[in-house]
Backbone of each chain as ProteinMPNN parsed JSONL, in Angstrom:
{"seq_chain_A": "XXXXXXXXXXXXXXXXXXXXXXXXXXXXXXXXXXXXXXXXXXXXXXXXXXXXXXXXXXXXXXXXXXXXXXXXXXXXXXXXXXX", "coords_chain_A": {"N_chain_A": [[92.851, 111.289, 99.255], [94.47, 111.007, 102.654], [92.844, 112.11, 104.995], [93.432, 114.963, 107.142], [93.134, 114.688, 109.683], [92.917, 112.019, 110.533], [95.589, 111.263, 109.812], [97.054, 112.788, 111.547], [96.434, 111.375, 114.247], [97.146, 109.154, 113.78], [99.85, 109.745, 113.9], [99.737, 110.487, 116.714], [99.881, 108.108, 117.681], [102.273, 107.107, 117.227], [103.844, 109.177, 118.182], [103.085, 109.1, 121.44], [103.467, 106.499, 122.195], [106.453, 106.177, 121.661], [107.095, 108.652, 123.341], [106.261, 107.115, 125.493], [107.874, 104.911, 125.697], [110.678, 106.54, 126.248], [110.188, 107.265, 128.555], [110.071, 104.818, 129.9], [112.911, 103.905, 129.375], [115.365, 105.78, 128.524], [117.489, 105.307, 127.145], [116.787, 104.059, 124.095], [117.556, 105.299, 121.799], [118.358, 104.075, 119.335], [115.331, 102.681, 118.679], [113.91, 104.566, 117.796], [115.608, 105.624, 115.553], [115.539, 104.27, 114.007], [112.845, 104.331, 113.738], [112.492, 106.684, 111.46], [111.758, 106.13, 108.704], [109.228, 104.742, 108.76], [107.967, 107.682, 109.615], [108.967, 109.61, 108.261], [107.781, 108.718, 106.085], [104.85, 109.546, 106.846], [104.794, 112.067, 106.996], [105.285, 112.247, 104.22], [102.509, 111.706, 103.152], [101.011, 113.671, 104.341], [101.729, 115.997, 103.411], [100.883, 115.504, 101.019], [101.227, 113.506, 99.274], [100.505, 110.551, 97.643], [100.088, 107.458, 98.374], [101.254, 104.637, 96.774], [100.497, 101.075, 95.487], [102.613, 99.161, 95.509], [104.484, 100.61, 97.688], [102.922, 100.16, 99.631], [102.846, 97.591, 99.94], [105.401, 96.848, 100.487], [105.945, 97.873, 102.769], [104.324, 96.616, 104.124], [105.738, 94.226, 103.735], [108.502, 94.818, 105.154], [107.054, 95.932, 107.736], [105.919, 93.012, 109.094], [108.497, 91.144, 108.838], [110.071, 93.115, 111.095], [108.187, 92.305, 113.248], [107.845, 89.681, 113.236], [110.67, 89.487, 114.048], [110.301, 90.324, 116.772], [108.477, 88.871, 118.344], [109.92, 86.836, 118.771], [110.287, 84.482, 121.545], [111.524, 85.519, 124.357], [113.913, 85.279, 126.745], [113.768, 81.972, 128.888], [112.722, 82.481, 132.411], [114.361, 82.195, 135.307], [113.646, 82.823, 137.67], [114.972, 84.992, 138.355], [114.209, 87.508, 136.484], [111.753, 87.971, 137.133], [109.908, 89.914, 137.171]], "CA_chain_A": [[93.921, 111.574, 100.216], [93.459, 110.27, 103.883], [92.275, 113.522, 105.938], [94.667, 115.575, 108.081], [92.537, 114.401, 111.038], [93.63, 110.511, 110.299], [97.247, 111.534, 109.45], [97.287, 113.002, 112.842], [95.612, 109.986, 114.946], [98.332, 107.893, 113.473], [100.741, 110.541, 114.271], [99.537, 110.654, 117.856], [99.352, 107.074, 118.25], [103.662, 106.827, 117.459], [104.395, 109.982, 119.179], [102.439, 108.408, 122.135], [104.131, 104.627, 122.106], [107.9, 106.752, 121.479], [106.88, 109.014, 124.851], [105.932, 105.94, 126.806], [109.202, 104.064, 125.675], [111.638, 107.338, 126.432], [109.9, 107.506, 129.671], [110.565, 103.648, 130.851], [114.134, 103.459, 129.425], [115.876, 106.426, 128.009], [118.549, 104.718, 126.275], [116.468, 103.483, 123.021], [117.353, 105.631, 120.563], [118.361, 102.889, 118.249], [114.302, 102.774, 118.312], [113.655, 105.635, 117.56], [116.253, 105.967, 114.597], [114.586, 103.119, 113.179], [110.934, 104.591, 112.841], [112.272, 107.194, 110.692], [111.28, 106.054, 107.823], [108.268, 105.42, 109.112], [107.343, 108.808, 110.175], [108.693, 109.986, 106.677], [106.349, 108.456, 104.906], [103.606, 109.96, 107.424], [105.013, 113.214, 106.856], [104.748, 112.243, 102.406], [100.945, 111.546, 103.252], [100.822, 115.132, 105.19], [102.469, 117.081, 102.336], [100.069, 115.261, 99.804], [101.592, 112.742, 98.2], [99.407, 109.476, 97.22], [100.753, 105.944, 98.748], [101.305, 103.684, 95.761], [100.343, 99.583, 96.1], [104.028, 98.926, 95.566], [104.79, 101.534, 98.922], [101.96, 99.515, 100.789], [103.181, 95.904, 99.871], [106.806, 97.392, 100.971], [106.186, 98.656, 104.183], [103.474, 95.478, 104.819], [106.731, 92.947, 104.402], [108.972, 95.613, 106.746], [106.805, 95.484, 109.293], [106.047, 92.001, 109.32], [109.835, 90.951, 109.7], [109.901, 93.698, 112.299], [107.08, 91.793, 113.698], [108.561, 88.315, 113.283], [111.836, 89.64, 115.438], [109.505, 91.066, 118.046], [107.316, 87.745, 118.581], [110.59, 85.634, 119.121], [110.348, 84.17, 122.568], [112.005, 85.805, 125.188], [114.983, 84.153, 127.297], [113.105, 81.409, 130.09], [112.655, 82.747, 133.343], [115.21, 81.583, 135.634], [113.681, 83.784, 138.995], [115.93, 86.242, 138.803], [113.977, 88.281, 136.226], [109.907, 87.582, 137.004], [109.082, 91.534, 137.066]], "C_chain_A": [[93.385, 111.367, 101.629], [93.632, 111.941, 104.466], [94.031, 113.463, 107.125], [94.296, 114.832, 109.478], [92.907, 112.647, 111.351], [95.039, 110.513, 110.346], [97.385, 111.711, 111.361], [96.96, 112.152, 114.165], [96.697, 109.268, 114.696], [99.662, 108.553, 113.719], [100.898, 110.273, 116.043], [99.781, 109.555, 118.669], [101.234, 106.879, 118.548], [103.894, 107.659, 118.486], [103.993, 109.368, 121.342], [103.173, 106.67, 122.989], [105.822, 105.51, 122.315], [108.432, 107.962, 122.819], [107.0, 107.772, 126.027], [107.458, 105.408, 126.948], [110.542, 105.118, 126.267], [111.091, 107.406, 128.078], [110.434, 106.254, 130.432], [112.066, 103.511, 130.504], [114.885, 104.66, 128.015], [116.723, 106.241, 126.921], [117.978, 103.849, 124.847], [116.062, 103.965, 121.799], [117.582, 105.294, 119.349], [116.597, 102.658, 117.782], [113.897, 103.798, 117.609], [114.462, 106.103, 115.93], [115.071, 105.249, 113.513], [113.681, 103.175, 112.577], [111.019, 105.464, 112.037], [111.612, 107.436, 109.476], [109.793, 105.621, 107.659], [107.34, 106.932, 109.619], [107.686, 109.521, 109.019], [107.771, 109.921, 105.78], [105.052, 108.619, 105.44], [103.764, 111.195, 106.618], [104.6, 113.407, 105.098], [103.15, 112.406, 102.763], [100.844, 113.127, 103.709], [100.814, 115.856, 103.907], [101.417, 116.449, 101.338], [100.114, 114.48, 98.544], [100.841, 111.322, 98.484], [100.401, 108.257, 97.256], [100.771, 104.824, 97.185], [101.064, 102.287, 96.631], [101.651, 98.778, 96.125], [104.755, 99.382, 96.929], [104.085, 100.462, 100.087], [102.318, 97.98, 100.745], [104.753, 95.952, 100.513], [106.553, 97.286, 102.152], [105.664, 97.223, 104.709], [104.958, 94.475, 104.889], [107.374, 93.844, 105.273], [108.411, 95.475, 108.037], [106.148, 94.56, 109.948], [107.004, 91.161, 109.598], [110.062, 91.276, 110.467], [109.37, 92.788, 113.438], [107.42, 90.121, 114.331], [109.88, 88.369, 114.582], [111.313, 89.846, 116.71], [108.87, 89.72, 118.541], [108.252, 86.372, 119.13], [110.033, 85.469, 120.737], [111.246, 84.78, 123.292], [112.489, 84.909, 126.375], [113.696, 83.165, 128.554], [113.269, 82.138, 131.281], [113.362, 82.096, 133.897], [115.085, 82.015, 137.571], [114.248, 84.583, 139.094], [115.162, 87.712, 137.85], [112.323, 88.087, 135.819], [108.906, 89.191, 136.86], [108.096, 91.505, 135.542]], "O_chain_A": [[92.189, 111.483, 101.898], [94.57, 112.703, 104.231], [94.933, 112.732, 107.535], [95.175, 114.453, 110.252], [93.13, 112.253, 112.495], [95.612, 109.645, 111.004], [97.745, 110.855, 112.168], [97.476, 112.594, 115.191], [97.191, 108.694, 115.667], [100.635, 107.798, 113.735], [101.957, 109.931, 116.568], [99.904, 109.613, 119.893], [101.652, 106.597, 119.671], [104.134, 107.212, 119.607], [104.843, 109.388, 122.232], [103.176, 106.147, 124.103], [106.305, 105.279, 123.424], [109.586, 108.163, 123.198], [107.656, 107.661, 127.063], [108.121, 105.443, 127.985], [111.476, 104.486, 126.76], [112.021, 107.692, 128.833], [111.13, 106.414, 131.434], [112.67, 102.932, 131.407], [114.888, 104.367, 126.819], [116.69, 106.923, 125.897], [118.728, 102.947, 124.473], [115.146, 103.677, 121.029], [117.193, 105.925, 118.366], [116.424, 102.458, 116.58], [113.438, 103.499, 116.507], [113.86, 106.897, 115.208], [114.222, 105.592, 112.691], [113.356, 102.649, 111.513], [109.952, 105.632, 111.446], [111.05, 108.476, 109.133], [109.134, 105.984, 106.685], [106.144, 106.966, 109.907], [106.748, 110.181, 108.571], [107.185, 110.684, 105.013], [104.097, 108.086, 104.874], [103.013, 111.42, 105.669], [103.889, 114.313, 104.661], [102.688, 113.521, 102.521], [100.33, 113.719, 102.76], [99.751, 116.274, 103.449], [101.046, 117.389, 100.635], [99.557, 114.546, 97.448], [100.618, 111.052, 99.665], [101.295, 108.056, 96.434], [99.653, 104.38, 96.92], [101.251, 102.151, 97.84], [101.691, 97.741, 96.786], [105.616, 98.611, 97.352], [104.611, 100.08, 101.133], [101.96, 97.262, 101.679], [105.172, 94.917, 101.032], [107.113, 96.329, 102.685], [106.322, 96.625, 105.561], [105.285, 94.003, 105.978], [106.868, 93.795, 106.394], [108.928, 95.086, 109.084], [105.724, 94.773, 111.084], [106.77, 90.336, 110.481], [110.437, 90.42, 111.268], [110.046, 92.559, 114.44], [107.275, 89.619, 115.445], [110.03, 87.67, 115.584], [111.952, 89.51, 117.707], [108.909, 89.842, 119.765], [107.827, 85.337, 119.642], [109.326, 86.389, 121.147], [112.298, 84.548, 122.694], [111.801, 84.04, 126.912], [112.774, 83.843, 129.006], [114.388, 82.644, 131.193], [113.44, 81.007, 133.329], [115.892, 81.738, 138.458], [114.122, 85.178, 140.164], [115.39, 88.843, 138.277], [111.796, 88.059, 134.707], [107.732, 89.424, 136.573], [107.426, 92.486, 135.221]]}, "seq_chain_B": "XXXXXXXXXXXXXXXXXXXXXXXXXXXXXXXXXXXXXXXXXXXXXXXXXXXXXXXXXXXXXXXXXXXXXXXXXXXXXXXXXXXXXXXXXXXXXXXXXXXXXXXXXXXXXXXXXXXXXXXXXXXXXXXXXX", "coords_chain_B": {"N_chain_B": [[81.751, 122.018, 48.474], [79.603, 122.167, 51.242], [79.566, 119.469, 51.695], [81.865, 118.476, 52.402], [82.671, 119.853, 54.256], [80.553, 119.067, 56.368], [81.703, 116.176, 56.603], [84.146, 116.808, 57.739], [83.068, 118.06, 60.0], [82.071, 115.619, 61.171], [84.152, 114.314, 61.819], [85.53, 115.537, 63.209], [83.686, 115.311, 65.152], [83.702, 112.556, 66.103], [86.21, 112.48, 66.659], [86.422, 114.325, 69.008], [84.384, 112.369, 70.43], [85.855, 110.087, 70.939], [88.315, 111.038, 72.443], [86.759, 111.245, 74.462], [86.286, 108.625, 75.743], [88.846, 108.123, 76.107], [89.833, 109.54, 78.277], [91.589, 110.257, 80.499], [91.399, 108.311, 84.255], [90.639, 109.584, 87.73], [90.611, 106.953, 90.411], [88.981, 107.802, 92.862], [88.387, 107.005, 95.64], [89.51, 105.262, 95.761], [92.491, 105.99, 96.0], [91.838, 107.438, 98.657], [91.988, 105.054, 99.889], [94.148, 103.384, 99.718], [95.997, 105.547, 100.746], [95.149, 105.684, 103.631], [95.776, 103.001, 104.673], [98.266, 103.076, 104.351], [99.059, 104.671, 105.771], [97.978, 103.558, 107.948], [99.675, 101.867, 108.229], [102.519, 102.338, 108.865], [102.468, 104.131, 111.226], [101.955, 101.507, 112.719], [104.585, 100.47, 112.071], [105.727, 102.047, 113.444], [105.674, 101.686, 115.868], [106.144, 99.076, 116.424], [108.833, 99.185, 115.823], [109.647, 100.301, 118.235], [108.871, 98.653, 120.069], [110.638, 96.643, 119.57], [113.284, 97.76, 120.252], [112.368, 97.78, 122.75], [112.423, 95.617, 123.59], [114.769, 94.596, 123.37], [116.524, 95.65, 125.412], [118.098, 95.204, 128.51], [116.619, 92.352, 131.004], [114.285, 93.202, 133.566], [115.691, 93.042, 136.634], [114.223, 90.82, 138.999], [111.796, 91.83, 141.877], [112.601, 94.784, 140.979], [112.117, 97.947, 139.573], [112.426, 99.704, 136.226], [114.009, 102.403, 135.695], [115.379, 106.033, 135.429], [118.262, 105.403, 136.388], [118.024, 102.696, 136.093], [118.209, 101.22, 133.752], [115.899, 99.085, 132.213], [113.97, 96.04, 131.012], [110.387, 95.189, 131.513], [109.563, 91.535, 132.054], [106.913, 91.071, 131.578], [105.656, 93.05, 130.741], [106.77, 92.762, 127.997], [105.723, 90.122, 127.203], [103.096, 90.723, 127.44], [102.891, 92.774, 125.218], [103.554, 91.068, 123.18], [101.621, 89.712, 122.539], [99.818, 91.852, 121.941], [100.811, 93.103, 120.09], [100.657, 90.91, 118.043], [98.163, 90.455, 117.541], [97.8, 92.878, 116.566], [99.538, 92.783, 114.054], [97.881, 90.948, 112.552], [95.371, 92.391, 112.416], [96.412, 94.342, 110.987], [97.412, 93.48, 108.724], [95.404, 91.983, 107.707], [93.95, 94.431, 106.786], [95.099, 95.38, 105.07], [94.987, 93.231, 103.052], [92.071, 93.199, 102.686], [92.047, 95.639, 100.909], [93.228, 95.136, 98.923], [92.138, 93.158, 97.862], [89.436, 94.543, 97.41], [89.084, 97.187, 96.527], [87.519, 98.958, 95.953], [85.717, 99.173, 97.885], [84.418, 99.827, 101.17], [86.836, 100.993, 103.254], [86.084, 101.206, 106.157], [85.694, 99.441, 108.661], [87.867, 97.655, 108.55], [89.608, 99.467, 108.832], [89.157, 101.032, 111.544], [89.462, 98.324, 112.946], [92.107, 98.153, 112.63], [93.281, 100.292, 113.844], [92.174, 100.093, 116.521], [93.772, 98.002, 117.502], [96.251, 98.772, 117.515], [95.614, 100.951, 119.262], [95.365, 99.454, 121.246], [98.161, 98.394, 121.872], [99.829, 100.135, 122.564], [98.682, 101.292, 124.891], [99.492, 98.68, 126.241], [101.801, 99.384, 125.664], [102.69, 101.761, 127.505], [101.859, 100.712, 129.708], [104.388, 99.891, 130.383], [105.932, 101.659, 131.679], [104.895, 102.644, 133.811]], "CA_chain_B": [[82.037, 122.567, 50.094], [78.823, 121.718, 51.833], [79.792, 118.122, 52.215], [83.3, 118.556, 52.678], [82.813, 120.783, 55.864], [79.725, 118.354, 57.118], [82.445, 115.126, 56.72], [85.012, 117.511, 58.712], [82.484, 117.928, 61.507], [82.0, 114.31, 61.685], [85.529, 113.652, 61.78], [85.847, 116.167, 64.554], [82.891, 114.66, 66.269], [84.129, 111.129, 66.389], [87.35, 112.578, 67.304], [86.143, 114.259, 70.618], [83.731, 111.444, 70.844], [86.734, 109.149, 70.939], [88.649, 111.449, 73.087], [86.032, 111.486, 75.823], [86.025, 107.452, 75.961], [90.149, 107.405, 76.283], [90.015, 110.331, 78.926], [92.408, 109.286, 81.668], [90.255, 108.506, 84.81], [91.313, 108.137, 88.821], [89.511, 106.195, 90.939], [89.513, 108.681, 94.272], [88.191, 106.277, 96.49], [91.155, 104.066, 96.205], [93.313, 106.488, 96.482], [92.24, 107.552, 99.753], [92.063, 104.034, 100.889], [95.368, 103.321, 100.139], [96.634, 106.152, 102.31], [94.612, 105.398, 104.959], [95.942, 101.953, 104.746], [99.427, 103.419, 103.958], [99.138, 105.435, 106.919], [98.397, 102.67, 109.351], [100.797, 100.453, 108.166], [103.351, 103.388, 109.178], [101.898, 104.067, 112.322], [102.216, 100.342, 113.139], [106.18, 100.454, 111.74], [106.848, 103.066, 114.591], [105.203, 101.141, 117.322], [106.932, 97.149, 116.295], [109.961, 99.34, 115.942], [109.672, 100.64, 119.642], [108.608, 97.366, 120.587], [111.551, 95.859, 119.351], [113.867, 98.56, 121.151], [112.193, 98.153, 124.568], [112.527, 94.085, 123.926], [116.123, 95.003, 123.508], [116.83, 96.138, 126.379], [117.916, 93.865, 129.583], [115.032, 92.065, 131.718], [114.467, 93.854, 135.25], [115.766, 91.989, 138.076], [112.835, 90.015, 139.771], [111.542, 93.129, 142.156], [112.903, 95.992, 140.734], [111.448, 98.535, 138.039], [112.671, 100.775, 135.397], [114.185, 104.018, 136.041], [116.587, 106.062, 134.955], [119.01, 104.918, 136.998], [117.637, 101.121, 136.142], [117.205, 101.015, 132.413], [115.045, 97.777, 131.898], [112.629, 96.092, 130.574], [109.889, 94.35, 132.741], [109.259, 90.925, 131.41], [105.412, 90.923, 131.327], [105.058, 93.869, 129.873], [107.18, 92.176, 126.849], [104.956, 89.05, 127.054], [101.763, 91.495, 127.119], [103.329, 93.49, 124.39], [103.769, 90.368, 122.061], [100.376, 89.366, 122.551], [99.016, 92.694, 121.12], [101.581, 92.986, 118.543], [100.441, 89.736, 117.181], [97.208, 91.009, 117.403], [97.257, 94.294, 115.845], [99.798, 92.881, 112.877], [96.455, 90.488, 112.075], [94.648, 93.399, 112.094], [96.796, 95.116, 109.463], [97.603, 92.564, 107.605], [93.763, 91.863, 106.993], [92.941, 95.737, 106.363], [96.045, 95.297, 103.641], [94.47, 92.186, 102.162], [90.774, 93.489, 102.448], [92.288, 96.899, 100.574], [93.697, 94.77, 97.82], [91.211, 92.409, 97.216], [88.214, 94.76, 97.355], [89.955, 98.237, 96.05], [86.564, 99.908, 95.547], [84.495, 98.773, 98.582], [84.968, 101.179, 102.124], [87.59, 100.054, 104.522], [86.134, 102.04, 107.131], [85.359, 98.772, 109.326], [89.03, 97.092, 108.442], [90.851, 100.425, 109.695], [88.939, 100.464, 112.359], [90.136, 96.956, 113.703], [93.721, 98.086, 112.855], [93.429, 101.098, 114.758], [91.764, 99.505, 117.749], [94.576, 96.872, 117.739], [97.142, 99.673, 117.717], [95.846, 101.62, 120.813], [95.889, 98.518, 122.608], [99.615, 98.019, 121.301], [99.83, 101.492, 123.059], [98.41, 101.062, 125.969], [100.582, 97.8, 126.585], [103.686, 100.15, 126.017], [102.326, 102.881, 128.36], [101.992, 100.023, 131.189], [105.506, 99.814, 131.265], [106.349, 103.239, 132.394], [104.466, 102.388, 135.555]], "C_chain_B": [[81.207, 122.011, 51.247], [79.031, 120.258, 53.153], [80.891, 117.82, 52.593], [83.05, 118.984, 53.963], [81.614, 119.42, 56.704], [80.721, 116.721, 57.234], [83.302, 115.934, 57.816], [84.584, 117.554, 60.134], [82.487, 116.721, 61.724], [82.936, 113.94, 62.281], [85.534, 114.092, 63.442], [85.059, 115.19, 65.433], [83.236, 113.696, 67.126], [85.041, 111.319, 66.949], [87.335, 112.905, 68.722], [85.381, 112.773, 70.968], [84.965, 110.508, 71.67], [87.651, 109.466, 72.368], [88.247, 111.117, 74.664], [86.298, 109.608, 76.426], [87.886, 107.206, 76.649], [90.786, 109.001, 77.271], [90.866, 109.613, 80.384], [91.146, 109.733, 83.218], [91.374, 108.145, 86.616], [90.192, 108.28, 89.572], [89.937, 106.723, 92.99], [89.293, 107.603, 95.627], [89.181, 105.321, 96.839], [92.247, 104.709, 97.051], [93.515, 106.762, 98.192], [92.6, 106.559, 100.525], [93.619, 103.386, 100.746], [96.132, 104.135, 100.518], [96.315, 106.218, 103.43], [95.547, 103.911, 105.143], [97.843, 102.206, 104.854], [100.019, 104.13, 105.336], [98.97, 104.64, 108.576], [99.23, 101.763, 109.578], [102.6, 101.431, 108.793], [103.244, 103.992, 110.857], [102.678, 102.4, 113.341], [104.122, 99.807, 113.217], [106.691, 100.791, 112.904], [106.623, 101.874, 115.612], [106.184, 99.444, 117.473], [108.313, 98.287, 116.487], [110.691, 100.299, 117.431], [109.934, 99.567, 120.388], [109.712, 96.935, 120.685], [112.918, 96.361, 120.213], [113.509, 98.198, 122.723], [112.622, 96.561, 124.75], [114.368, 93.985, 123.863], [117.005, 94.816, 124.654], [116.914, 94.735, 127.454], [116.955, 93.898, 130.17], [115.289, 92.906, 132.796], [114.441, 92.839, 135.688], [114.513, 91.902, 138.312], [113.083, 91.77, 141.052], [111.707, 94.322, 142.015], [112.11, 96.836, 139.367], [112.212, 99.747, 137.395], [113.156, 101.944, 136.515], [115.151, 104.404, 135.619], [117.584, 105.829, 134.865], [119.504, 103.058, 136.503], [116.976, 100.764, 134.803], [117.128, 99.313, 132.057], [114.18, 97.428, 131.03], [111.619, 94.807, 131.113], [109.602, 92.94, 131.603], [107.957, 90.449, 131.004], [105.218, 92.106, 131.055], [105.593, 93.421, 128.386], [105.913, 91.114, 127.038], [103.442, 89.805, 126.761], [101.809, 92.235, 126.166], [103.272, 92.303, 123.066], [102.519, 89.954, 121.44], [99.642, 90.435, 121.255], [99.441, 92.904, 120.411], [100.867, 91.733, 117.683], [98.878, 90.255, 116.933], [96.87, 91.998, 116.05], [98.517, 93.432, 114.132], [98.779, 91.918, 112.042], [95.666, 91.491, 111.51], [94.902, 94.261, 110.944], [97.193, 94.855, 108.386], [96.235, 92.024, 106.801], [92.864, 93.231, 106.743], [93.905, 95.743, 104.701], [95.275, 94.673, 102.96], [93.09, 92.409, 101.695], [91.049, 94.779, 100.639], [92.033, 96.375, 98.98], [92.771, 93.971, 97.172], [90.007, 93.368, 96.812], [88.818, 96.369, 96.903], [88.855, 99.307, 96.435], [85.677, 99.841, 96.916], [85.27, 99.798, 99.766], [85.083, 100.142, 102.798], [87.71, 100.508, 106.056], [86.329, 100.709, 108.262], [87.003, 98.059, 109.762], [89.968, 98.426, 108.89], [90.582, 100.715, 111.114], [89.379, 99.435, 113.624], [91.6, 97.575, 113.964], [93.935, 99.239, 113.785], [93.145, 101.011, 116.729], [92.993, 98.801, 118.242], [95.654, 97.921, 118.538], [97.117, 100.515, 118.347], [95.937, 101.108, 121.994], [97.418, 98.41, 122.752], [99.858, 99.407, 122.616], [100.007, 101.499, 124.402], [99.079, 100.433, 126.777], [102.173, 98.606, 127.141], [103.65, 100.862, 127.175], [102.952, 102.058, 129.703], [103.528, 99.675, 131.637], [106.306, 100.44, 131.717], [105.508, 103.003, 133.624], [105.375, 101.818, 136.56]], "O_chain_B": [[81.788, 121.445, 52.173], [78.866, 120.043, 54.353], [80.989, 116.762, 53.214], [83.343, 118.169, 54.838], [82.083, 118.897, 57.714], [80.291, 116.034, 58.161], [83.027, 115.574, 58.961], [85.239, 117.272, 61.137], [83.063, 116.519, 62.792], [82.795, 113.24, 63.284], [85.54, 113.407, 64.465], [85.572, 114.427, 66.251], [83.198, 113.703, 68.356], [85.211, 110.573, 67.913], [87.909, 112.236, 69.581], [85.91, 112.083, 71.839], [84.918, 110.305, 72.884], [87.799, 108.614, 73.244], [88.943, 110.858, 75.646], [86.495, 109.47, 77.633], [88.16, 106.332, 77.471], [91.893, 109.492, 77.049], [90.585, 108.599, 81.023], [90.423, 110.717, 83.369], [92.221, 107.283, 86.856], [89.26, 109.084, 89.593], [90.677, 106.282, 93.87], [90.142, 107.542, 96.516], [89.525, 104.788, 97.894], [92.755, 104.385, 98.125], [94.51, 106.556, 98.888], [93.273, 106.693, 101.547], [94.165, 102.924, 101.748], [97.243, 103.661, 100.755], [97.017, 106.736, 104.298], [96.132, 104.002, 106.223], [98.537, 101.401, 105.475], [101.169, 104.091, 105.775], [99.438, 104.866, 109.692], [99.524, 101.082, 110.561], [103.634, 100.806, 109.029], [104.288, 104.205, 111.473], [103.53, 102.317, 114.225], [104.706, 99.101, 114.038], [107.665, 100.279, 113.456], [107.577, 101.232, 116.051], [106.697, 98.943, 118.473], [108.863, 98.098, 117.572], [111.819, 100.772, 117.574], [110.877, 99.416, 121.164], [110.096, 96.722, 121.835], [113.587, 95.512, 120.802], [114.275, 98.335, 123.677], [113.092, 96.181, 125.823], [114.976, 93.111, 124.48], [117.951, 94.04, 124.796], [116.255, 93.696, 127.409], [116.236, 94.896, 130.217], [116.425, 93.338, 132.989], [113.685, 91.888, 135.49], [113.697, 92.741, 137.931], [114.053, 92.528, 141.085], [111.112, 95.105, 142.756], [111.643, 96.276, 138.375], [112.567, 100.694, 138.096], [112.807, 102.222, 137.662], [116.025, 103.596, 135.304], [118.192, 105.859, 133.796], [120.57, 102.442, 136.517], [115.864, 100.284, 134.585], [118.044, 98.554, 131.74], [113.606, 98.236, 130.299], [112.011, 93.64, 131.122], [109.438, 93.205, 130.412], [107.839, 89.537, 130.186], [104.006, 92.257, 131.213], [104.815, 93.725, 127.482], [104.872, 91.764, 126.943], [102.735, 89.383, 125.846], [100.68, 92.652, 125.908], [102.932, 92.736, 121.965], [102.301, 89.843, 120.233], [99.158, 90.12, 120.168], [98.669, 93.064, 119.466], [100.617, 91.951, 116.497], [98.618, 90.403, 115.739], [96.127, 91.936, 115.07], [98.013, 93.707, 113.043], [98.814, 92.073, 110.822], [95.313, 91.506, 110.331], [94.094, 94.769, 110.167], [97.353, 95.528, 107.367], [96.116, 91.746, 105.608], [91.647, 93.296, 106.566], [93.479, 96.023, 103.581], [94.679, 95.329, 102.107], [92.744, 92.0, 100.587], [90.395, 94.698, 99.6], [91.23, 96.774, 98.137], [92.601, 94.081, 95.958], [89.471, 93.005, 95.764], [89.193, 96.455, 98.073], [89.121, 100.323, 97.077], [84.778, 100.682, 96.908], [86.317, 100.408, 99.552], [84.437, 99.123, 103.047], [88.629, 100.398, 106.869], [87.337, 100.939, 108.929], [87.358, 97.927, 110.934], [91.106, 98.196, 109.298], [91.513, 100.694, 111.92], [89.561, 99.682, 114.817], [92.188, 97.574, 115.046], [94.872, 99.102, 114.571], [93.649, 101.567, 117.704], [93.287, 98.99, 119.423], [95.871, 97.94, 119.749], [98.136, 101.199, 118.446], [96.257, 101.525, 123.107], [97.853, 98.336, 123.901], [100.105, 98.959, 123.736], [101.058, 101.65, 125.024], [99.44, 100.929, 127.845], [103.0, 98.58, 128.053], [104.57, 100.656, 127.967], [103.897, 102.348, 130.437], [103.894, 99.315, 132.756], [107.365, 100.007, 132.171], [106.021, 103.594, 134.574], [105.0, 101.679, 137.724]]}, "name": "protein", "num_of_chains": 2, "seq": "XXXXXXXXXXXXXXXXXXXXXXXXXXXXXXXXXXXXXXXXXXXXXXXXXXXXXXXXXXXXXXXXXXXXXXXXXXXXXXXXXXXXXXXXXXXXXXXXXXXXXXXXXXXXXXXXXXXXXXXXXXXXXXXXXXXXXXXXXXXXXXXXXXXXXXXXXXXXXXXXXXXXXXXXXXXXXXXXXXXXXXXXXXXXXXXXXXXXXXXXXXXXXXXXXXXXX"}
């Protein structure tokens, strides 16, 4: 079982990233809905339940599509939005 | 009787013997490593699925920044954000693949990486609350 002290590091690291993001733009709780099920299945690990290789091949395609949407290119610059 | 009871023990014998060989067994070391592995891949979920939220969001006008007032999102902190995303899902995609290929061997070095990746990922986000 991975240690409470790991659980919590990876705990710290969302809570952390989900602070930063509520701080620059309030309005993204569509994000936030989203990681539920991520933070569920922190919370299974907490409580003591044992990740299956079926759970870990799951989540690995999830958040590689995730990943894939995130990596698109963002619109060209046009000067109006160089910030 | 003698030989009757000394066949009986045998029987028994062989029977635990047998027992002991078809004893169900788990292999702890895996286990933890696939919740360590289980656990950063979850970790990593929240953060792409932040990511993807803040990339959401409209660009900031050229000089202006975030605020409540001015919900944005700067466009180099997205471009510095994609960077380390691409990064860190390398990173966890090769602590996955290490996990699977090598089940038994320690993935202290491969969580490691993914964790490194994923406080840069962090960090990135942080910078755009500035």
């Amino acid at each position: 079982m991975v240690t409470l002290a790991e659980v919590q590091a990876g705990i710290a690291i969302g809570e952390a990233i989900v602070a930063a993001i509520v701080k620059v733009a309030p309005a993204i709780q569509q994000g936030v809905v989203s990681s539920l099920p991520y933070a569920q299945a922190i919370a299974g690990l907490i409580q003591g339940s044992n990740a299956t290789q079926e759970q870990i091949d799951a989540a690995l395609a999830s958040i590689n599509a995730a990943t894939d949407e995130f990596l698109k290119p963002i619109p060209p610059d046009d000067g109006s939005t160089t910030t | 009787m003698r030989k009757l009871f000394a066949v009986a023990a045998m029987i028994c014998g062989l029977a635990l013997a047998g027992c002991q060989t078809t004893l169900p067994s788990i292999n702890i070391s895996n286990a933890v490593a696939m919740n360590t592995v289980y656990g950063i891949e979850n970790a990593y979920g929240i953060a792409v699925n932040a990511a993807n939220a803040y990339k959401a969001l409209p660009l900031c006008a050229t000089g202006t920044k975030p605020s409540a007032t001015n919900i944005c999102a700067k466009r180099s902190v997205i471009v510095n954000l994609q960077s380390a995303m691409a990064r860190a899902r390398t990173a966890v995609n090769n602590l996955v693949a290490f996990q699977k290929a090598y089940p038994t061997l320690d993935i202290t070095n491969a969580v490691s990486a993914a964790q490194t990746a994923l406080y840069d990922v962090q960090a990135v986000i942080a910078s755009g609350a500035q």
